[in-house]
C-alpha positions as a Markdown table, in Angstrom:
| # | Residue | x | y | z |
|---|---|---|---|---|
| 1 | Unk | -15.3 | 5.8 | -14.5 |
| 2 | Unk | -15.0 | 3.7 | -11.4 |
| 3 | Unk | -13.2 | 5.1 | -8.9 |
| 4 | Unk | -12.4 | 7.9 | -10.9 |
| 5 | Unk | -9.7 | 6.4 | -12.8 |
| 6 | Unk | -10.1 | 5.2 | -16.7 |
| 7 | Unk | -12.7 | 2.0 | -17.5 |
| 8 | Unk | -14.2 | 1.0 | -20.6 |
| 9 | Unk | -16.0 | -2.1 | -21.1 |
| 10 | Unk | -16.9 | -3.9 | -24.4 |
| 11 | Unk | -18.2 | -6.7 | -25.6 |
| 12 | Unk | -17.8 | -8.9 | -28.6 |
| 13 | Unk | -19.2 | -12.1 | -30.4 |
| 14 | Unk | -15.8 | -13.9 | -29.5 |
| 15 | Unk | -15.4 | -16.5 | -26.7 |
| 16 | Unk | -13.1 | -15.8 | -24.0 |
| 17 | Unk | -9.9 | -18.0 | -25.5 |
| 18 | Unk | -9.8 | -15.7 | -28.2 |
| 19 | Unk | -10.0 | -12.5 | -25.9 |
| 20 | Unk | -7.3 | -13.4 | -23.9 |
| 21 | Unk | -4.9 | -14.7 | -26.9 |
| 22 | Unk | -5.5 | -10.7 | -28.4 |
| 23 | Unk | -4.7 | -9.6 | -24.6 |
| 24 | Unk | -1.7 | -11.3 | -25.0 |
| 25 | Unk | 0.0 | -12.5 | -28.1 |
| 26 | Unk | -2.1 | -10.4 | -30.5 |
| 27 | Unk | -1.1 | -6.9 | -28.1 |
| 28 | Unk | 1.0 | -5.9 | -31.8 |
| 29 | Unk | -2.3 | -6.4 | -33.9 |
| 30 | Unk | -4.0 | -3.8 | -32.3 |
| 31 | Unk | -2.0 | -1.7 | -30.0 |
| 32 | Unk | 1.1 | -1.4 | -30.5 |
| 33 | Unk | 4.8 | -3.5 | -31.2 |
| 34 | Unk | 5.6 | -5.9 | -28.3 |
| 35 | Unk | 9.0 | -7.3 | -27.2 |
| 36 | Unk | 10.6 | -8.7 | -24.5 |
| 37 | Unk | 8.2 | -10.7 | -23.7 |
| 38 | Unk | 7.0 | -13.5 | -20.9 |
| 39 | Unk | 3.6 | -13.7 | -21.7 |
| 40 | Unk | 2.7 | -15.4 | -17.9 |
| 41 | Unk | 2.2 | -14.3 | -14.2 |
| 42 | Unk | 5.5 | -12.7 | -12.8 |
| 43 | Unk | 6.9 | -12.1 | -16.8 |
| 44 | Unk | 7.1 | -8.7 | -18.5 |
| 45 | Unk | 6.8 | -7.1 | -21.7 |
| 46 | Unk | 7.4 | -3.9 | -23.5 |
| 47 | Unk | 4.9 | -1.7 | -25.9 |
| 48 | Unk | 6.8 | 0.7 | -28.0 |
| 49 | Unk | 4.5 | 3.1 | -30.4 |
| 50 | Unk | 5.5 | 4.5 | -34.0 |
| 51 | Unk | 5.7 | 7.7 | -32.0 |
| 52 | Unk | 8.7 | 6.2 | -29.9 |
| 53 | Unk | 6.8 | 6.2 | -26.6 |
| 54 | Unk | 7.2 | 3.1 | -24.9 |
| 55 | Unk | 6.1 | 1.4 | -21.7 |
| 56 | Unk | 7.4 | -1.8 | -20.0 |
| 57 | Unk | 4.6 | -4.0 | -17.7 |
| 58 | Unk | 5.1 | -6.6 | -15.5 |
| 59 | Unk | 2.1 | -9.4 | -15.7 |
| 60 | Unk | 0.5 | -9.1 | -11.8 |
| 61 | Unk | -2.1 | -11.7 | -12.2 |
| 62 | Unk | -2.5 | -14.1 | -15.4 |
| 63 | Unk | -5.4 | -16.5 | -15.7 |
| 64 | Unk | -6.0 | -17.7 | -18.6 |
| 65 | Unk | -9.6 | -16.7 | -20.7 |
| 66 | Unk | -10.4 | -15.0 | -17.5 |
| 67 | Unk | -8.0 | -11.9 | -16.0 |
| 68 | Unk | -4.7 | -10.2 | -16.9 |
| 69 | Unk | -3.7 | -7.6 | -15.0 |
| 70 | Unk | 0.1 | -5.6 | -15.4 |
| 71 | Unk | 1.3 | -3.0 | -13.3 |
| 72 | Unk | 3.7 | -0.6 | -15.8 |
| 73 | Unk | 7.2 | 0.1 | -14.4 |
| 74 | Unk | 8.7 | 2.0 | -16.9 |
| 75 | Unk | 8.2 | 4.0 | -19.5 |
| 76 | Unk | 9.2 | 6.7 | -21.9 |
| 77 | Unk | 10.9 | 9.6 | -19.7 |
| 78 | Unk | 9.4 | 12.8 | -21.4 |
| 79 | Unk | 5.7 | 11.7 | -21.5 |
| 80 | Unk | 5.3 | 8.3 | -19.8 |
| 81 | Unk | 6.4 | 8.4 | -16.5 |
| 82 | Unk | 3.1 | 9.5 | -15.3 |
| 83 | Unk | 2.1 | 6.3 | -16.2 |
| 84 | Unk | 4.7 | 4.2 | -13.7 |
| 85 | Unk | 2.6 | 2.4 | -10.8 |
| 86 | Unk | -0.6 | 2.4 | -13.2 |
| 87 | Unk | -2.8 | -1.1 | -12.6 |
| 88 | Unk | -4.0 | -2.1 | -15.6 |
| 89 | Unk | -6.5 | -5.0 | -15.1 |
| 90 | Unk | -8.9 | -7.0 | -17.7 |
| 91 | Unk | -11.6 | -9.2 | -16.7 |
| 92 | Unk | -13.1 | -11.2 | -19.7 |
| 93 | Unk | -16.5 | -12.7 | -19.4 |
| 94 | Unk | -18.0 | -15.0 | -21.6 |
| 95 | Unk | -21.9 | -15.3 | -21.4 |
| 96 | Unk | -24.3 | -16.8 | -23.6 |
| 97 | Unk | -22.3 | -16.6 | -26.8 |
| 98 | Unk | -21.0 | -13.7 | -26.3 |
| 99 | Unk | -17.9 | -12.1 | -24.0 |
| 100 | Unk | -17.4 | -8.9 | -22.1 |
| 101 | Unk | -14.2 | -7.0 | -21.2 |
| 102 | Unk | -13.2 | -5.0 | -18.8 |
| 103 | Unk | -10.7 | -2.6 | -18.6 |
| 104 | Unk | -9.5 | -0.6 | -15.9 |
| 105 | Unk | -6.7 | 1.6 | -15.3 |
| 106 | Unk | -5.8 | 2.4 | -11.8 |
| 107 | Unk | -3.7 | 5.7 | -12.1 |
| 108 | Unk | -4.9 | 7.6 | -15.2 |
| 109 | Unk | -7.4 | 10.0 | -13.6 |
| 110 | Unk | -8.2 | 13.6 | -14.7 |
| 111 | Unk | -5.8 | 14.4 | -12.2 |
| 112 | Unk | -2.6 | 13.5 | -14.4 |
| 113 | Unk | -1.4 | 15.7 | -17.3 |
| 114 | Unk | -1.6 | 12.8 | -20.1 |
| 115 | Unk | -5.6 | 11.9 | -19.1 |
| 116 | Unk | -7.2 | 13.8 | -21.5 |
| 117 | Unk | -5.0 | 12.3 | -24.5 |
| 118 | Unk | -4.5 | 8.6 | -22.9 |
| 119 | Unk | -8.5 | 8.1 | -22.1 |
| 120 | Unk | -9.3 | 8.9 | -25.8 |
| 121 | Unk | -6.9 | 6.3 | -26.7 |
| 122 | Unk | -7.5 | 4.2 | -24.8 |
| 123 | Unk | -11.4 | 4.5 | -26.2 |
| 124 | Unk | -9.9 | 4.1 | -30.1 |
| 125 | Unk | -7.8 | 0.8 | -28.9 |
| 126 | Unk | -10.4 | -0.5 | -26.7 |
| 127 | Unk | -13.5 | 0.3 | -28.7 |
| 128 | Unk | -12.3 | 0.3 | -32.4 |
| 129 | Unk | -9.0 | -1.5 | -32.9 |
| 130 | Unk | -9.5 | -4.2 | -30.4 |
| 131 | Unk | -13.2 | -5.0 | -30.9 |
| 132 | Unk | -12.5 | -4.5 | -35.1 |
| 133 | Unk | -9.8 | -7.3 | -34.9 |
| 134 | Unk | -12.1 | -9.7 | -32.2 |
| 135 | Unk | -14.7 | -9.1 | -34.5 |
| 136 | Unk | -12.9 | -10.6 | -37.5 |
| 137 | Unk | -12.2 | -13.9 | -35.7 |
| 138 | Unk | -15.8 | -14.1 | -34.4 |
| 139 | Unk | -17.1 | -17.2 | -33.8 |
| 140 | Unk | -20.3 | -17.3 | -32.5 |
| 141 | Unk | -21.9 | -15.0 | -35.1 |
C-alpha cells in the first residue's frame, strides 16, 4: 500500500487504448452499471451495484491511454459515505507489448470501517474481472 491507502497494480497483454476504453466506457463490463455519464475531464458518472450501493465520481484528470483519475462525491448514505473525498487515480503504461495499471485509492485506509470489505474488492475487480475481460480483447498475445 502506498501511503497507506489501497493500490494494486496489474498488468495485461493489452495496449493502453484498450485499457483506457475498459476504464471508461466498459466500467458496466466489469464493475458495475454506469449512468449519467460524461466520460471527459470535468464530467461525472454514477456506479450503482446489484446490492443498491451506489457512488457518483467526478473525472479530475482525463488523458486519454494514459491517466484517469475521479474524486467520488456521493454515494450511498448507509455504507458509502465513507467513501466521499476518495481519489481514485489510474496510470496506464504500455511497455514492450505489454501495459501496466495502476490503481490508487486516496482515502480507503485501514482506518475506515468499509477497508477490510472494499480492499478485497477492489482485488476481485482489479485482479479478476478487469484483467479477465482485458484479457479477452488481447492483442499482443
Amino acid at each position: 500500500m502506498k501511503d497507506n491507502n489501497y493500490s494494486k497494480q496489474i498488468t495485461v497483454s493489452v495496449n493502453s487504448e484498450k485499457v483506457f476504453k475498459a476504464l471508461n466506457e466498459g466500467l458496466n463490463i466489469w464493475w458495475g452499471k454506469t449512468s449519467n455519464i460524461a466520460y471527459k475531464k470535468g464530467g461525472q458518472f454514477t456506479i450503482t451495484f446489484e446490492n443498491g450501493y451506489w457512488w457518483t465520481f467526478k473525472i479530475i484528470e482525463h488523458t486519454p491511454n494514459k491517466e484517469l483519475i475521479w474524486k467520488c462525491f456521493d454515494g450511498e448514505p448507509d455504507f458509502n459515505k465513507e467513501w466521499i473525498g476518495h481519489i481514485l487515480h489510474w496510470t496506464i503504461d504500455e511497455i514492450n507489448k505489454a501495459t501496466t495499471i495502476n490503481f490508487h485509492q486516496t482515502g480507503l485506509n485501514p482506518k475506515i470501517d468499509c477497508y477490510e470489505v472494499c480492499s478485497k474488492t477492489w482485488d476481485m475487480f482489479i485482479s479478476e474481472s478487469l484483467k479477465k475481460h482485458l484479457e479477452s480483447l488481447s492483442d499482443f498475445a
